[in-house]
C-alpha positions in Angstrom: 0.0 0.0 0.0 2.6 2.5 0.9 4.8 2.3 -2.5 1.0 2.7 -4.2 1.2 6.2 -2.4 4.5 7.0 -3.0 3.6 6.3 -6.7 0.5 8.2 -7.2 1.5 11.2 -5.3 4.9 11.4 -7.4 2.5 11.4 -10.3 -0.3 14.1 -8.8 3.2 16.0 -7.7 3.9 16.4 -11.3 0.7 17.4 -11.9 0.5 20.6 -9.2 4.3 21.9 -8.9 4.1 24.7 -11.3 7.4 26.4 -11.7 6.3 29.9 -11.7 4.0 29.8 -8.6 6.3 27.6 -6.4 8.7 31.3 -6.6 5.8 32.9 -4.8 3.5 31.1 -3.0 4.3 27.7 -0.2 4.7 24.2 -2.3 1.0 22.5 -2.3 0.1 19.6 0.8 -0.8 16.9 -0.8 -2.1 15.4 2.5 -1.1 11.4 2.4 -3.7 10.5 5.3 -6.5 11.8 2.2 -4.3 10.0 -0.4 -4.7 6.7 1.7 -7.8 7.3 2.6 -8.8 7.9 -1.2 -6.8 5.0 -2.7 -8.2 2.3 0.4 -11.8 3.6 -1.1 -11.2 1.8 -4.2 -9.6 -1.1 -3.0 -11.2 -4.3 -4.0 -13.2 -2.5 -6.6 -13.3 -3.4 -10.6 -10.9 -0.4 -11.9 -7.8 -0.3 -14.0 -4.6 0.9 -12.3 -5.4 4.2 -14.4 -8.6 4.4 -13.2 -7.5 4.6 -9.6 -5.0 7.1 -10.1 -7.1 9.6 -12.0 -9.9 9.0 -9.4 -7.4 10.0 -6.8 -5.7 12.8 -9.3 -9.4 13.8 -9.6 -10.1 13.9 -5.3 -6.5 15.7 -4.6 -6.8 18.7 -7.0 -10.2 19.6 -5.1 -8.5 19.3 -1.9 -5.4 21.3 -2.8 -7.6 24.0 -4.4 -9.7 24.3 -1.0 -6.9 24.1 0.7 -5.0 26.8 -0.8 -7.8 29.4 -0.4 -8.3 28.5 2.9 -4.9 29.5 3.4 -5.0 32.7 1.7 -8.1 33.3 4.2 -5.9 32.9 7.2 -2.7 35.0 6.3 -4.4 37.8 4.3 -3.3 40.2 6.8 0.6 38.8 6.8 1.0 38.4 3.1 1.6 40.7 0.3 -0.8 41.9 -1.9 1.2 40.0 -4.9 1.7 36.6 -3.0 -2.3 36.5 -2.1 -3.3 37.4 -5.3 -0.5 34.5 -7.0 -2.2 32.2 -4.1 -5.5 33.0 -5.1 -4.9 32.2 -8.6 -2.9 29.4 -7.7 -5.9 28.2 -6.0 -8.0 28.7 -9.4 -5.7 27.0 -11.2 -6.0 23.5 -9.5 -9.4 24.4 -9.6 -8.8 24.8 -13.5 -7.2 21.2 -13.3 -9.6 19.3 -11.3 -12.2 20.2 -13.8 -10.0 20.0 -17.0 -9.3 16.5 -15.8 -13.2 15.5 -14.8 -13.9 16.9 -18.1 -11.5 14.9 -20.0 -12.6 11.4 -18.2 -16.6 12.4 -19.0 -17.7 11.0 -16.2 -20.7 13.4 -14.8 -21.4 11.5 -12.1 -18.3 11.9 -10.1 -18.5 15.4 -11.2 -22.1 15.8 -9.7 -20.6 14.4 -6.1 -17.7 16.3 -5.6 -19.5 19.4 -6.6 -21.8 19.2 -4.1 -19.0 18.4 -1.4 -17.0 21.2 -2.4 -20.5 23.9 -1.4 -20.9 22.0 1.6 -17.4 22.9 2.0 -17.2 26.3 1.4 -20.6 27.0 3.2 -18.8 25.6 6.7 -15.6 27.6 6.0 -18.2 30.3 5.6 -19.8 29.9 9.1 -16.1 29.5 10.5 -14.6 32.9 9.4 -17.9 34.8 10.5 -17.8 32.4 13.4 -21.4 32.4 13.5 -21.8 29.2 16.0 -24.0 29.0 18.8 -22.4 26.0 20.5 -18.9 23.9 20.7 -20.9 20.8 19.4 -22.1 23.1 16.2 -18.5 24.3 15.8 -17.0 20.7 15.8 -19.4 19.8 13.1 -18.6 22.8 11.3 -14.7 21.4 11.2 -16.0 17.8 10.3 -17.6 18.8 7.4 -14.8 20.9 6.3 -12.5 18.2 6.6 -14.6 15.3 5.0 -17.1 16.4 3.0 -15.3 15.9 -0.3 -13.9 12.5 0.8 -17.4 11.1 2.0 -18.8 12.3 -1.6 -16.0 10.4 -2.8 -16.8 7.5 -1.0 -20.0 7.6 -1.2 -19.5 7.2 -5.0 -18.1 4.2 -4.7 -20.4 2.8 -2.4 -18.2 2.7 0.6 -20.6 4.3 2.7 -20.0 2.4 5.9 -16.6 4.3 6.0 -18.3 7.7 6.2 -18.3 7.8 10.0 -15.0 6.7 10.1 -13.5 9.1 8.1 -15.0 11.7 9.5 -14.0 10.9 13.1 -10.6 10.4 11.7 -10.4 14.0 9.4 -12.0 15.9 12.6 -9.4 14.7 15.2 -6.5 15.8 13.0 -7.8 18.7 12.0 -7.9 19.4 15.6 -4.7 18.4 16.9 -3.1 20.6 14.6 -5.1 23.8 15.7 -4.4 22.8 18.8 -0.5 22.7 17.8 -0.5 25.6 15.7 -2.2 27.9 18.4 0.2 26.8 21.0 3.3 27.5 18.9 2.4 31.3 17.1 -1.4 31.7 19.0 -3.0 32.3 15.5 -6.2 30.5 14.5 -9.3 30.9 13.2 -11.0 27.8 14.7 -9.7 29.1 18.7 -11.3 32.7 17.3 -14.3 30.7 16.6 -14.2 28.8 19.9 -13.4 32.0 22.2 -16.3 33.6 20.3 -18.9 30.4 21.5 -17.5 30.5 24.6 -18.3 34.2 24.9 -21.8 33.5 24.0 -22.4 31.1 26.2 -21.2 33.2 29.1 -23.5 35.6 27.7 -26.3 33.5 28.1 -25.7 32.5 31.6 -23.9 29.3 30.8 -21.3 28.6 33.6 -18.6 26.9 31.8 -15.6 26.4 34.7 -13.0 24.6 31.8 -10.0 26.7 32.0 -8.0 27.8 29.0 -10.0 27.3 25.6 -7.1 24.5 24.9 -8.5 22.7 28.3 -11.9 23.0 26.4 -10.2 21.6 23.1 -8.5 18.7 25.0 -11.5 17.7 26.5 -13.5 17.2 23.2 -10.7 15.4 21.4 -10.7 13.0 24.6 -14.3 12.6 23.4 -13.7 12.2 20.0 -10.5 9.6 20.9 -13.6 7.1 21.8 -15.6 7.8 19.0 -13.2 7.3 16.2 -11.9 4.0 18.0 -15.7 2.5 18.0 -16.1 4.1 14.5 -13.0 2.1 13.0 -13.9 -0.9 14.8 -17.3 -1.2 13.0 -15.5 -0.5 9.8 -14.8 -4.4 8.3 -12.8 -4.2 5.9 -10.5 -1.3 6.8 -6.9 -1.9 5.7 -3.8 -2.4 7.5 -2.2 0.8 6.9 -5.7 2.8 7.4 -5.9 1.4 11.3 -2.2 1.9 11.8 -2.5 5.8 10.8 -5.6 5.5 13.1 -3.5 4.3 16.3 -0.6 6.5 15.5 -3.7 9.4 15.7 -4.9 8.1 18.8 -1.7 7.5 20.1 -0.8 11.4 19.9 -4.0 11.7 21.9 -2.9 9.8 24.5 0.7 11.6 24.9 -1.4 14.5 25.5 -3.3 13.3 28.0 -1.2 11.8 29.8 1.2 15.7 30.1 -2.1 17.4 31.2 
């Protein structure tokens, strides 16, 4: 499974590292937990070798695309005019690619999906940056869908639909952990803006919420979520190898945690 990866990202790397942009703007994530997640999808299914890769090809263009906007979201008040606006476009042109590549392979139904996880996308990130959440639980949703949407359209395409919970649980908890990390190294991020702002609201409304720092807060729902994801990849059959290793290597982060507080 790993060299599979290694080979499809090395092609999908060719694919996204543009020359001119890479003088201006960071080198694209191509996140390897989606990659695995997107190749272990079509596992046992009746594709070509071809047909995998430009599925996945397909799935990582609309994440790198979101993902690069989002970014251009969070530093717009760091960066230079010209290195947003080359982000921005860099951003369109995945965009570009992802639908230059859907259009080339006809196939309208996988078109149809990912479209409709892409607005479910950009309508959370919406909600985030206005931070327009009336509770921690509708906040953490908010996140989930960011994180999965695309991927449960995807797998919902291929009929995989018992992973969905999975994934999500899985997607969510990362996403987390690394707000967590990032806001403890530089204190920037929009998701802790979102949670001080909940917090705040809830204090407004006579809530009495006695949790410490808004990381405390954090912890506490990603012990939560630490339960959920192991009963959610337990009910999962036919999850792979290297799926529930990445799983326990998540969980295991948890843990450290934990155990320092």
């Amino acid at each position: 499974m790993n060299s599979k990866i290694a080979e499809i990202k090395g092609k999908i790397e060719k694919k996204v590292l543009h020359p001119y942009l890479l003088k201006y703007i960071q080198v694209p994530i191509i996140d390897s937990d989606k990659l695995l997640l997107l190749v272990s999808a079509m596992e046992g299914l009746d594709l070509t070798d071809r047909e995998r890769e430009n599925y996945a090809l397909t799935a990582t263009l609309v994440q790198i695309a979101l993902d690069i906007h989002e970014h251009v979201t969070n530093t717009q008040s760091l960066a230079g005019t010209k290195e947003r606006q080359l982000t921005v476009l860099a951003g369109d042109y995945y965009s570009g690619l992802y639908y230059k590549h859907l259009a080339e392979s006809d196939d309208i139904l996988m078109i149809r999906s990912l479209s409709k996880g892409i607005k479910i996308v950009n309508e959370h990130k919406t909600l985030l940056y206005q931070k327009e959440y009336k509770s921690v639980g509708l906040l953490l949703d908010s996140i989930k869908s960011i994180e999965s949407s695309v991927l449960a359209k995807f797998f919902g395409f291929f009929g995989r639909d018992a992973w969905i919970p999975f994934i999500e649980s899985f997607l969510l908890i990362k996403r987390l952990l690394k707000e967590r990390n990032d806001f403890l190294s530089d204190g920037i991020s929009p998701f802790f803006d979102a949670l001080e702002a909940v917090v705040e609201l809830e204090d407004v409304h006579g809530g009495n919420r006695n949790s410490g720092t808004l990381v405390e807060l954090l912890d506490h729902e990603i012990v939560s979520l630490r339960i959920e994801l192991k009963a959610r990849m337990d009910a999962v059959k036919n999850i792979n190898e290297a799926v529930r290793s990445r799983a326990e290597e998540l969980l295991g982060e948890i843990k450290i945690f934990v155990e320092e507080g």
